[in-house]
DORO-74148 format. One line per 2 residues: number of its first residue (from 1); their letters; for each residue x, y, z of C-alpha. Coordinates in steps of 0.05 Angstrom, whole numbers, plus 5000, padded with zeros to 4 digits. Each point is the difference from the previous one (the first is absolute). Layout:
<sites>
NUM	A	X/Y/Z  ...
</sites>
This chain:
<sites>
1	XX	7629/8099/3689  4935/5013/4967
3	XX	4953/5058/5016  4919/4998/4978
5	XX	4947/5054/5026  4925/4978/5019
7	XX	4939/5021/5025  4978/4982/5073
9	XX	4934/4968/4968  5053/4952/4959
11	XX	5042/4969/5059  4981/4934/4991
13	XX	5032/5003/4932  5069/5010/5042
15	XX	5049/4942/4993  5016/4952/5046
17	XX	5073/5015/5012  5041/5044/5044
19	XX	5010/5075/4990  4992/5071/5023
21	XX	4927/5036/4997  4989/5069/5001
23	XX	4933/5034/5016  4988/5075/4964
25	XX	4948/5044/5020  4953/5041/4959
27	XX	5058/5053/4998  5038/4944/4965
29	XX	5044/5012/5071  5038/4937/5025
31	XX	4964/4990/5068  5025/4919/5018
33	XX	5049/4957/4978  4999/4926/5017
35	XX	5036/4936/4989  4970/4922/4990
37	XX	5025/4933/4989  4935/4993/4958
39	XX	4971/5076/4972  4931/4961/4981
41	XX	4986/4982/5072  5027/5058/5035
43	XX	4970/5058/4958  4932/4965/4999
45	XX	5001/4993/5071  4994/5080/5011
47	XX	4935/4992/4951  4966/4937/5023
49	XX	5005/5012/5079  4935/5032/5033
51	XX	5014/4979/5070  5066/5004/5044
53	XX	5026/5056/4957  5018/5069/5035
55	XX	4977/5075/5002  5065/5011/4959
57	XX	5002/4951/4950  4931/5004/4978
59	XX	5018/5072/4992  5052/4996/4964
61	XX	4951/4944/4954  4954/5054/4986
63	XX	5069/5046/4971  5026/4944/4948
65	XX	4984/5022/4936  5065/4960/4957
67	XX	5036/4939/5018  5072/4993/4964
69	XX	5036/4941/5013  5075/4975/4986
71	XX	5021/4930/5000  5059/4975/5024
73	XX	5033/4923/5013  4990/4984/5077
75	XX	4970/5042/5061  5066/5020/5024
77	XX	5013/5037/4940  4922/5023/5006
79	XX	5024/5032/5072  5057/5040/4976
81	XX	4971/5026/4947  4946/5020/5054
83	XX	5054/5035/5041  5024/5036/4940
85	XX	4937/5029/4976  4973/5021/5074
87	XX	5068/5031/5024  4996/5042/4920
89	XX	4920/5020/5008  4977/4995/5068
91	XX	4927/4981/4979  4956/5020/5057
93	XX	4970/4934/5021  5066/4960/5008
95	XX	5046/4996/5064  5059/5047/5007
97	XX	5059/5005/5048  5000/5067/5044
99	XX	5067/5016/4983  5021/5035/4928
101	XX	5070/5016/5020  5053/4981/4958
103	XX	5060/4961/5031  5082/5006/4996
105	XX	5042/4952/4965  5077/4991/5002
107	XX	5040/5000/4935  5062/4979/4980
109	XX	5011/5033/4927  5018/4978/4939
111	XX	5072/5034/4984  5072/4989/5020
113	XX	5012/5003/5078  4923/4988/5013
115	XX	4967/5047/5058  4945/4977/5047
117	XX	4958/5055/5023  4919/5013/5015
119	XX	4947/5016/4947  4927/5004/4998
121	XX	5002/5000/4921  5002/4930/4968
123	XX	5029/5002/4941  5031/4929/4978
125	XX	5046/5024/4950  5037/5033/5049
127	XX	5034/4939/5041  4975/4943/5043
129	XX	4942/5026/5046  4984/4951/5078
131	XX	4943/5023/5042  4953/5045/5006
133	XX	5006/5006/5077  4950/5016/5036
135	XX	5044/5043/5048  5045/5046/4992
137	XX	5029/4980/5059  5011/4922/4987
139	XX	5034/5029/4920  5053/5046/5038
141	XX	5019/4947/5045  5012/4949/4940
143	XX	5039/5062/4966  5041/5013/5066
145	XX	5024/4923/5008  5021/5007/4922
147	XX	5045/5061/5015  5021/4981/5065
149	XX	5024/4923/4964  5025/5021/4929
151	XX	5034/5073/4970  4938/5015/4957
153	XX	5008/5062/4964  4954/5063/5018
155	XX	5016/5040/4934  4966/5013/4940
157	XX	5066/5007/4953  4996/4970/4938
159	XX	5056/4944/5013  5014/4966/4935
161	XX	5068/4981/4979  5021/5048/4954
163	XX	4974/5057/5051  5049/4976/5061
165	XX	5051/4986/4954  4998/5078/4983
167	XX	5012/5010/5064  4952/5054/5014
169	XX	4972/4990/5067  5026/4992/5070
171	XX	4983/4962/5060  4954/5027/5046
173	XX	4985/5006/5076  4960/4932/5000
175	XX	5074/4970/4974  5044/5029/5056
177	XX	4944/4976/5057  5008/4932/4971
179	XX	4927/4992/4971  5029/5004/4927
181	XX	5054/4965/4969  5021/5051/4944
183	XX	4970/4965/4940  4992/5070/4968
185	XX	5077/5010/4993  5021/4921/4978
187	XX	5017/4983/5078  4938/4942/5002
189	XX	4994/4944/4939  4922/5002/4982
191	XX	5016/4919/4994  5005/4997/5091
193	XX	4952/5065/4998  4946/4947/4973
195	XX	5023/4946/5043  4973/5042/5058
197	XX	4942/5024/4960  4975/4922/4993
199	XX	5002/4987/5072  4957/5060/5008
201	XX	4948/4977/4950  4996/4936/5040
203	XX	4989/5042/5067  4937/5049/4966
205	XX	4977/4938/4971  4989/4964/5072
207	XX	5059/4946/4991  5041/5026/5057
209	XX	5038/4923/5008  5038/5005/4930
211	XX	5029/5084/5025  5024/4950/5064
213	XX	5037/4959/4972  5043/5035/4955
215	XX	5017/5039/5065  5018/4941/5051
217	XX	5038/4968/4927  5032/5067/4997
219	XX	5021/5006/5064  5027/4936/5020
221	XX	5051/5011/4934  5019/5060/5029
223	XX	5014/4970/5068  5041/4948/4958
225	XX	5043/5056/4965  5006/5023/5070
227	XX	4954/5068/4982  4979/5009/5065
229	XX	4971/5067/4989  4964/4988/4938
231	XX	4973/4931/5037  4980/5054/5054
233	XX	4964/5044/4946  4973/4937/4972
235	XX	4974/4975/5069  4965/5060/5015
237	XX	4961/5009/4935  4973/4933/5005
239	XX	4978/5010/5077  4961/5063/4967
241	XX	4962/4948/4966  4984/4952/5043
243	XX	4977/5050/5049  4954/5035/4938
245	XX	4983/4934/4993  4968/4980/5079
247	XX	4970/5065/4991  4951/4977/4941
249	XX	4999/4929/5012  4927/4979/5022
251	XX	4999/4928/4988  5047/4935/4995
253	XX	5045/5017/4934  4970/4938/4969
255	XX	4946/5044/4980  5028/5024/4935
257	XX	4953/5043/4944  4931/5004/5034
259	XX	4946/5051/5000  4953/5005/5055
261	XX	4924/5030/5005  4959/5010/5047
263	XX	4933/5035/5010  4954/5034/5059
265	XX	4931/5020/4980  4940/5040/5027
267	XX	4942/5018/4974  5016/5054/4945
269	XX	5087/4999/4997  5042/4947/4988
271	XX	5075/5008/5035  5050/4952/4968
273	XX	5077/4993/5018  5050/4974/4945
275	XX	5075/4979/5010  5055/4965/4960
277	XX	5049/4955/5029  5068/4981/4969
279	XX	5043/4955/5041  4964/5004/5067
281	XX	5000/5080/4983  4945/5056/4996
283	XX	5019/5039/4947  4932/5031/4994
285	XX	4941/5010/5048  4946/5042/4973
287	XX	4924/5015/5030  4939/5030/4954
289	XX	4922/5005/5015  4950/4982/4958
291	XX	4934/5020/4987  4941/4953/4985
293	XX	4962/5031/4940  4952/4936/4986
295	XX	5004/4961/5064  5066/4956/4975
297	XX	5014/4942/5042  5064/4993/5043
299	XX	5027/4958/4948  4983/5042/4939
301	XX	5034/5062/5037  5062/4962/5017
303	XX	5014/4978/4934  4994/5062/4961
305	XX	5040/5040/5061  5055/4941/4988
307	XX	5010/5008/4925  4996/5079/5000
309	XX	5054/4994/5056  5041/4940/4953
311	XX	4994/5049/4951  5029/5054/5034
313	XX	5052/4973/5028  5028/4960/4952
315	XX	4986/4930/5027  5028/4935/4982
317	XX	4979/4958/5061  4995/4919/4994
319	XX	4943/5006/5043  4945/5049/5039
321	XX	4989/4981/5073  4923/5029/5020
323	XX	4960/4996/5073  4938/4978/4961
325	XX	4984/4941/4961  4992/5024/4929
327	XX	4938/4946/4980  5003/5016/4915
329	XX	5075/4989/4988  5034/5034/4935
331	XX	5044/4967/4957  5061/5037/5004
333	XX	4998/5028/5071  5026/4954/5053
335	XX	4972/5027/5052  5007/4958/5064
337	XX	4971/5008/5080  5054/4964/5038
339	XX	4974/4969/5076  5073/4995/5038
341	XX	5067/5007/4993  5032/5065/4978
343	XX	4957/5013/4938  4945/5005/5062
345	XX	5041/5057/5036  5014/5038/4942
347	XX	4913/4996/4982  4993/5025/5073
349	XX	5050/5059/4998  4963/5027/4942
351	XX	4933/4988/5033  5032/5041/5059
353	XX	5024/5052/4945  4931/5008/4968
355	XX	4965/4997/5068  5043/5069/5023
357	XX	4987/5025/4937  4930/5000/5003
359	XX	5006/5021/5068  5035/5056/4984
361	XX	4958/5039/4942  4938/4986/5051
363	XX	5036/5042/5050  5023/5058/4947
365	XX	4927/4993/4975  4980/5010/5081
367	XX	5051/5058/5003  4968/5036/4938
369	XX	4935/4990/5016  5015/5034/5067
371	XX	5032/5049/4971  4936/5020/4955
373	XX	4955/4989/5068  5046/5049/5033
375	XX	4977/5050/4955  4943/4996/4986
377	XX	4990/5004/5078  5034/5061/5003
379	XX	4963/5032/4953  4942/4978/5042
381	XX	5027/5036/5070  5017/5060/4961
383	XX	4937/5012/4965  4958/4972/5060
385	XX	4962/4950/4965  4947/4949/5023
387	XX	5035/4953/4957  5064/4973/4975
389	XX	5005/5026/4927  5009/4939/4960
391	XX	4961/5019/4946  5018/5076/4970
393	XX	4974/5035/4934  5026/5062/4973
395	XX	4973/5046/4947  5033/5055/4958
397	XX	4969/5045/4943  5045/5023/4934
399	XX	4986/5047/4953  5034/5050/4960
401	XX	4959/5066/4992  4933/4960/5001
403	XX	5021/4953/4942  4996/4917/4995
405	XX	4977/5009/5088  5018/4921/5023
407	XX	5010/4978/5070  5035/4944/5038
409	XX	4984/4958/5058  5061/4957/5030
411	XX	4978/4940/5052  5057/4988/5052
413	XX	4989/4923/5039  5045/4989/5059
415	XX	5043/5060/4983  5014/4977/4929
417	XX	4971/5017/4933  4945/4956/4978
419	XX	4996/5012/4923  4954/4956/4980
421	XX	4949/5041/5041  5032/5078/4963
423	XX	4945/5032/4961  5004/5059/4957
425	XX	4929/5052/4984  4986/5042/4944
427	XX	4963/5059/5028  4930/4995/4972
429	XX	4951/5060/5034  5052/5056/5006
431	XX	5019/5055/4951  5061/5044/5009
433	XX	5058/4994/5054  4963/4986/5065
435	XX	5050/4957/5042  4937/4996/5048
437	XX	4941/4982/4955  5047/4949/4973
439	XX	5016/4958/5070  4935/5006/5027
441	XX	4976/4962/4923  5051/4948/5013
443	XX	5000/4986/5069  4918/5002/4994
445	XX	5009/4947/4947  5051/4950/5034
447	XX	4962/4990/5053  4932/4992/4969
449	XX	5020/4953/4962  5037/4956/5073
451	XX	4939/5007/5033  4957/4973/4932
453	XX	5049/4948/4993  5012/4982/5076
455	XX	5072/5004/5003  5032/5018/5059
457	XX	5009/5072/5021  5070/5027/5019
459	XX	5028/5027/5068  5030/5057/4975
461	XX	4986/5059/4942  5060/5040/4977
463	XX	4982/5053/4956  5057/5034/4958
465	XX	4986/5073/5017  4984/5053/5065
467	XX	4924/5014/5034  4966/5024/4922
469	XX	5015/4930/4970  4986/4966/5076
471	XX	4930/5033/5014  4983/4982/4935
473	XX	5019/4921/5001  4954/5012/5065
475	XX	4946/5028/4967  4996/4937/4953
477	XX	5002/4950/5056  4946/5030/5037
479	XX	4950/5004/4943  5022/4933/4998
481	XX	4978/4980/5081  5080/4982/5005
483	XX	5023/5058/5044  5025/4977/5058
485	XX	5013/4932/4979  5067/5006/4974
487	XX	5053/5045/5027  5021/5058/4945
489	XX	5054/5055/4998  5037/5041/4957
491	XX	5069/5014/4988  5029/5058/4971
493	XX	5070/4988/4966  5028/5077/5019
495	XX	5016/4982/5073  4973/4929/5003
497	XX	4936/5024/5037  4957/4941/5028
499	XX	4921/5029/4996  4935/4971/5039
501	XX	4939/5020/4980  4962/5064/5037
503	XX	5080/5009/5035  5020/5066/4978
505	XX	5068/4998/5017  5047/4939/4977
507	XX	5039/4952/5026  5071/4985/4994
509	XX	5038/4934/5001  5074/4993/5016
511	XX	5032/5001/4933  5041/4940/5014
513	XX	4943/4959/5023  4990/4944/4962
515	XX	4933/5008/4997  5002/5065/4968
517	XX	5044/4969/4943  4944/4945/4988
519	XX	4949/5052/4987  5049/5040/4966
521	XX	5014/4945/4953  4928/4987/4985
523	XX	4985/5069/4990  5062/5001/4952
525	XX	4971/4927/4969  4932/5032/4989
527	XX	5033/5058/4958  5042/4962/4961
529	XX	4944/4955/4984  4952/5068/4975
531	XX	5061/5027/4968  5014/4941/4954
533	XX	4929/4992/4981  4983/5070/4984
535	XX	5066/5007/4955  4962/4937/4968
537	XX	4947/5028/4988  5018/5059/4977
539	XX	5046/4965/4945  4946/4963/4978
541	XX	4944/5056/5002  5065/5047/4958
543	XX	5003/4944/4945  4928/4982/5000
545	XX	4997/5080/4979  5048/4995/4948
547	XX	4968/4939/4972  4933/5028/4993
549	XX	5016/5056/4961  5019/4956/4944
551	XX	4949/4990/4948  4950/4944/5009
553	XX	5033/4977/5071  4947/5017/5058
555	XX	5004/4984/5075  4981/4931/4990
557	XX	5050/4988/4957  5049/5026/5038
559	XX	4982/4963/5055  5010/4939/4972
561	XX	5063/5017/4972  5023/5019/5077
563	XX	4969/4936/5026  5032/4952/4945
565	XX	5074/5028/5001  4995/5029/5074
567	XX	5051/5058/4983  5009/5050/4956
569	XX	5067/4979/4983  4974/4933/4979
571	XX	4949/5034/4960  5061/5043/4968
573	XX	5041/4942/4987  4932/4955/4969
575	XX	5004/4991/4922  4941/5003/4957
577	XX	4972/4924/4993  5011/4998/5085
579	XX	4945/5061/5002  4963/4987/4942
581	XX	4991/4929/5052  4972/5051/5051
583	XX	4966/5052/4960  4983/4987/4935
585	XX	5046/5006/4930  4980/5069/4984
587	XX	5005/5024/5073  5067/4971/5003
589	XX	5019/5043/4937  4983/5062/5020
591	XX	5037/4993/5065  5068/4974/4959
593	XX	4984/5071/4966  4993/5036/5062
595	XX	5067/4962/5028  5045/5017/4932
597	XX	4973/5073/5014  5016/5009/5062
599	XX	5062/4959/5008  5056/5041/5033
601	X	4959/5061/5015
</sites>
């Protein structure tokens, strides 16, 4: 492989070959990765298109400030590399499975009388690893079969030669129940203990036919030694497998190493369903959404949900049945949409699979969102309001003894935080510690500026405080003309007061309404918010102190030092070329001084 960086203005310098792109923003912050059977075409098609392109991608056009590319021999190899570098970064722009949880695997160890037991930790050196499964369920029934067919051991003693021959251990409680065959004190040879152990790989690996008939060979030569009992055994463990067997087998056996795909789309999620079959058996079924981030096709979505999935669980199919017809095939993935016969059931119990899925999160989406409805209606009965409050900003002062005064506003949409719409205030026309001054500034201000800008209004004010902080919030919307418009009230954190304006005596909501806990949690959201950004401030107005005592270093100058490092440990930690950069050589100097000075006092 061979990696080369460009600019976005050079793209039609890109060869003509297959390969990996990756798009950097200004932040030099990987933000897409792609994959192309020809990286001159492909990349140039994200410049050259004015028409047919969407909101997203042209967006994500306007970010790309670097282009690196990496070559490699074929577009297979192109996609896995793809897979690689999207499942390590997670750029912004690509398509990611909705589901980061990490999988259990069986292992048989490396060491003398080899255990099988779960693990989420893959670790090769270890032993021989077969899954992940995708439930926990489907790994402790393979596990059960192996227990309930061959004496595994259960132990964790170290059983090499020279320690049994020592003769320091003794059998245990799985040995007298007949689930252990005394290997730990010489009464098993390790040569039969890995004659059972090899019919067990066979079963994890799928190949349930070769574990069959070493039992119905075994047992007929025990029925002609006239071992009835041991042909009974014998009998018995091999109707345990066939009947494990009818309970996974989904299509006619013929079917042998085959990995099926299928996908269900609306307009913004994708809901795909993957399963492997081994000898007409589902050893895996497995369903993940999908969200569109630049308005992928069906196809497009399929694909990169099959290798992620490949990936994950350890694939080695001949072939890929899909429900759609994939129209731009790639070399290397045989993917194939069968029309009847078997191959055709198996497509349509997947369909049926994704179809439930997707029916499924729509109703748990329908459920939460009911949830949120619920109490947000609530909160309307109890506080009597004209409107369901769907929209609800909080505000909350801080200030230590007058100094750094800041304050928060929190914006709560459908009963959840909306962060993007947080906002923090320096107080700008009040001197001193005056808690009321201070909210009627801010509140004054926010709403000024939604009626200048005419952005919707919420249904509900909570201010962080009792009737002082309330009547003045009031005062600022009426010299505004807002009184009236929105509902407002206070609440007071002592006994969880609710108060309306001109009410002189509060109300009280049952404390285990969950109503109550909403506002409680944005009151609590609001204060966090004003905490963390006056201790910010305050840090930064501290060192912005210290740093203009020092000779020749002003405010501007330590402004810039603030803005350029963003912390004071950074600035700490800076050597001299890194703020001579920022500041000037002899500037940079005199702070070194000021650092060697003051270093450890």
């Amino acid at each position: 492989m061979q990696s080369s960086s460009f600019t976005p203005e050079a793209h039609l310098q890109l060869p003509d070959h297959p390969g990996v792109y990756k798009y950097f923003n200004e932040s030099d912050e990987l933000i897409y990765v792609g994959k192309a059977k020809s990286l001159k075409k492909r990349v140039s098609s994200y410049f050259n298109k004015s028409t047919g392109v969407n909101l997203k991608t042209r967006r994500m056009v306007k970010e790309i400030r670097r282009i690196e590319i990496t070559l490699v021999n074929s577009e297979f190899d192109a996609l896995l590399l793809e897979n690689n570098l999207i499942k390590k970064s997670q750029p912004k722009y690509n398509i990611l499975l909705r589901d980061d949880k990490t999988y259990p695997y069986l292992l048989i160890t490396k060491e003398h009388f080899p255990r099988i037991f779960p693990t989420r930790k893959y670790i090769p050196k270890r032993g021989t690893y077969f899954g992940p499964f995708a439930s926990v369920k489907a790994m402790n029934n393979v596990l059960d079969l192996i227990r309930e067919l061959f004496t595994i051991r259960t132990c964790k003693l170290d059983l090499t030669p020279y320690k049994i021959n020592e003769g320091k251990y003794k059998v245990c409680l799985e040995y007298h129940i007949g689930n252990c065959q005394g290997p730990c004190v010489g009464k098993q040879v390790e040569k039969n203990y890995l004659e059972d152990l090899e019919q067990a790989r066979h079963i994890l690996k799928g190949n349930l036919g070769q574990a069959k008939s070493i039992f119905k060979q075994q047992m007929q030569e025990y029925a002609e030694n006239l071992e009835f009992e041991k042909a009974q055994r014998t009998k018995e463990k091999l109707d345990l497998l066939e009947k494990y067997q009818a309970k996974s087998l989904v299509a006619n056996p013929s079917i042998h190493n085959h990995d099926v795909c299928t996908i269900v789309v609306d307009e913004k999620q994708a809901y795909v369903n993957y399963m492997r079959v081994k000898n007409g058996s589902l050893i895996v079924s497995k369903n993940v959404e999908l969200k569109k981030k630049l308005d992928e096709s069906e196809e497009e979505l399929l694909v990169a949900a099959l290798i992620r999935l490949q990936d994950q669980f350890n694939s080695d199919a001949d072939e890929t049945l899909t429900n759609i017809t994939i129209t731009d095939p790639i070399e290397g993935l045989n993917l194939i949409q069968p029309k009847i016969g078997d191959k055709k059931q198996l497509i349509e119990l997947s369909v049926k699979n994704a179809l439930f899925y997707k029916k499924e999160k729509a109703l748990l989406q329908g459920l939460n969102q009911d949830k949120k409805d619920r109490v947000i209606r609530q909160l309307q009965q109890d506080l009597s309001l004209p409107e369901i409050p769907d929209h609800i900003e909080c505000f909350d002062n801080s200030n230590i003894q007058g100094t750094n005064p800041v304050a928060s506003m929190v914006c709560f949409l459908h009963g959840k935080p909306a962060v993007k719409e947080y906002r923090h205030y320096h107080i700008k026309t009040v001197e001193g510690p005056n808690d009321f001054a201070s909210m009627k500034e801010i509140v004054g201000r926010r709403y000024k500026r939604l009626v200048e800008e005419e952005k919707p209004l919420p249904k509900l004010i909570v201010i962080d405080g009792g009737k002082g902080q309330l009547s003045s919030a009031v005062e600022a919307l009426q010299e505004l003309g807002l009184y009236g418009k929105m509902p407002i009230i206070g609440i007071a954190k002592r006994l969880e007061e609710i108060y309306f304006p001109g009410d002189s005596y509060p109300i009280h909501i049952d404390k285990k309404s969950e109503s109550l806990r909403l506002l409680q949690r944005i009151r609590d959201e609001a204060h966090r918010f004003a905490i963390t950004f006056h201790r910010k401030v305050r840090s930064k107005n501290a060192f912005g102190t210290q740093l203009t005592a020092i000779p020749g270093i002003g405010p501007n100058t330590a402004d810039k030092l603030l803005s350029h490092f963003k912390s004071v440990k950074k600035i700490s930690l800076a050597g001299e070329e890194e703020l001579a950069a920022v500041i000037g050589k002899s500037k940079a100097a005199e702070l070194i001084k000021w650092k060697e000075k003051n270093k450890g006092a």
